[in-house]
C-alpha positions as CSV (number, residue, x, y, z in Angstrom):
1,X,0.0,0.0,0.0
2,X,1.5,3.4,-0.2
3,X,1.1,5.7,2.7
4,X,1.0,9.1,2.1
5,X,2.2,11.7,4.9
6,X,1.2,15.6,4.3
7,X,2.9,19.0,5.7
8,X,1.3,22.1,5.2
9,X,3.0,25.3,5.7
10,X,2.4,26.7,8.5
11,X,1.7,30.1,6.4
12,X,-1.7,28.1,4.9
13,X,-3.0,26.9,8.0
14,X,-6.2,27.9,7.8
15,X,-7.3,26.3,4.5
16,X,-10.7,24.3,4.4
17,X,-9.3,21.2,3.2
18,X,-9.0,17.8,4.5
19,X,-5.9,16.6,3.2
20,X,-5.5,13.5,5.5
21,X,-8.9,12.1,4.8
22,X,-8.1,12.5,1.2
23,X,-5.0,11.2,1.4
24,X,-6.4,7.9,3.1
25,X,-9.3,7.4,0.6
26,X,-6.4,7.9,-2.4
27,X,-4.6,5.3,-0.8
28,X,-7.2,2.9,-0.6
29,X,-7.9,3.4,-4.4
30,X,-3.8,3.1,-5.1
31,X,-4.4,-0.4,-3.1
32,X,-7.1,-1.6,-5.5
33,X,-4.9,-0.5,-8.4
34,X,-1.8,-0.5,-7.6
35,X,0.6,-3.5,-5.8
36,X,3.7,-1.9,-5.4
37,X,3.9,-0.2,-1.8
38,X,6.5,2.6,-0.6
39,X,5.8,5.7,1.0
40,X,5.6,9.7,-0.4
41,X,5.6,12.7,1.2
42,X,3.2,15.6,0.1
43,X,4.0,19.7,0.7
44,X,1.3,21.7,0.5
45,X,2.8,25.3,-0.3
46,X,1.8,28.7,-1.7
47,X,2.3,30.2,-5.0
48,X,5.7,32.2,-4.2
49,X,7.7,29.0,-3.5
50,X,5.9,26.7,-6.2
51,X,7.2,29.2,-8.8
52,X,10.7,29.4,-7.8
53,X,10.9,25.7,-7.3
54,X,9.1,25.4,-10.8
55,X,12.2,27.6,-12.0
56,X,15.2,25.7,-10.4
57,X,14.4,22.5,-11.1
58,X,12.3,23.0,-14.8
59,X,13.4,26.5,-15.9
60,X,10.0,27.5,-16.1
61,X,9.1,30.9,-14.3
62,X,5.8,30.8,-13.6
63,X,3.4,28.8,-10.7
64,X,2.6,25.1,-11.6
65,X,0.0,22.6,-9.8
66,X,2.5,20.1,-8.5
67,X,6.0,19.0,-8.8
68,X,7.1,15.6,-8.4
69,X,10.7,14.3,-7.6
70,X,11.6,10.7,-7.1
71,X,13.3,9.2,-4.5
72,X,16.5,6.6,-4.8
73,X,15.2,5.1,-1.1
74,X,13.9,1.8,-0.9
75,X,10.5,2.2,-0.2
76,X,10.7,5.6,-0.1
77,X,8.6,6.8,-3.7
78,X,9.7,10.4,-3.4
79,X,8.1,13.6,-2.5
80,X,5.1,15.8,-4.1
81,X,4.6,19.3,-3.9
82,X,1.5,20.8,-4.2
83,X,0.9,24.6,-4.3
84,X,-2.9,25.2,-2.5
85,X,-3.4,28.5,-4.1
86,X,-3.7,26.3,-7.5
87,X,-5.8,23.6,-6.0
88,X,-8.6,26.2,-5.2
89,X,-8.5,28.3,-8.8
90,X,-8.5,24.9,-10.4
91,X,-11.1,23.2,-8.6
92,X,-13.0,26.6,-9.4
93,X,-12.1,26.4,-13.4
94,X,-13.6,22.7,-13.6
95,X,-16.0,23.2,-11.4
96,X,-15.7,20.7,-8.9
97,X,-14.9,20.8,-5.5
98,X,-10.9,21.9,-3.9
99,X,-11.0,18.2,-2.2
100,X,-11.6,16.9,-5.7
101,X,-8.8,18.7,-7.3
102,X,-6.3,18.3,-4.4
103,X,-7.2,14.3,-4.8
104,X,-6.6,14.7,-8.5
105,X,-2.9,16.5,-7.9
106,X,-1.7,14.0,-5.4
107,X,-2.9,11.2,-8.2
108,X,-1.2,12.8,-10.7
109,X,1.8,13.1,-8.4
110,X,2.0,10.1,-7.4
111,X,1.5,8.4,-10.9
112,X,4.6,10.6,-12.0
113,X,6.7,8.6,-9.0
114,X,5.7,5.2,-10.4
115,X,6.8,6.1,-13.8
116,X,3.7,7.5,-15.5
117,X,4.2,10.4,-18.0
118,X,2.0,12.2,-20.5
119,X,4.7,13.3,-22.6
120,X,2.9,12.0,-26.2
121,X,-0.7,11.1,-26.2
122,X,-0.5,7.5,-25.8
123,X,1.2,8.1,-22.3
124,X,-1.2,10.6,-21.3
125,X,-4.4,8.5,-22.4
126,X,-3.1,5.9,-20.6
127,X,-2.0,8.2,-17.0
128,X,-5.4,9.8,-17.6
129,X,-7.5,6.8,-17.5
130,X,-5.7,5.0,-14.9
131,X,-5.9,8.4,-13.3
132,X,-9.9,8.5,-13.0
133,X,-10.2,5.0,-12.0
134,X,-8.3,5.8,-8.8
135,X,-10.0,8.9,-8.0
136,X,-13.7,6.8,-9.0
137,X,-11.6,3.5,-6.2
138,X,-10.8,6.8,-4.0
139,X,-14.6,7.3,-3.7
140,X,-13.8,10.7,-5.0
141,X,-15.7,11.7,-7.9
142,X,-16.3,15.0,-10.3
């Protein structure tokens, strides 16, 4: 199973998310899906340091959703950032709710530690897909 462990900083405290019940329910659907186990990290951060990490480690200067970076641990996947500021403006450009969307990020994150990639179209039809059945395992739907 992969456990998933969340820090949010301190600085977005008061955010109306439930990122631990999330992050259990995404589990569960990773367990149904999934049979390799390890363990990732998530940071939840704001826009300011999710653009300068966006720029130092893919030379692009402007805020992203998430940022993925594996891990050479044994058991250890790797670590997700997440910047919260995007989670609410996306949730509110597909119109679904900010749980939804933060469930949909640390998928997508977590896809991108076990190899997935969208890079061509064949690779994202195939992330995509698997990417809704975990989210519809998760109990988490649009």
């Amino acid at each position: 199973m992969i456990k998933i462990r969340t820090t949010i900083s301190t600085d977005l405290s008061d955010n109306k998310i439930n990122f631990k019940k999330i992050s259990r329910k995404v589990g569960l659907g990773f367990k149904k899906n999934i049979k390799k186990s390890g363990n990732v990290s998530i940071v939840i951060i704001n826009s300011e340091l999710m653009k300068e990490m966006n720029f130092k480690y893919r030379m692009k200067n402007y805020v992203t959703d998430v940022l993925s970076f594996e891990s050479d641990e044994n058991r250890y996947l790797g670590d997700i950032f997440i910047c919260l500021k995007k989670v609410y403006e996306q949730a509110e450009e597909f119109r679904h709710s900010a749980e939804r969307e933060y469930a949909f990020l640390l998928v997508h994150g977590i896809l991108h530690l076990l190899g997935f990639d969208h890079e061509n179209s064949e690779q994202e039809k195939e992330m995509f897909t698997f990417q809704e059945r975990i989210l519809n395992d998760s109990g988490i739907k649009r």
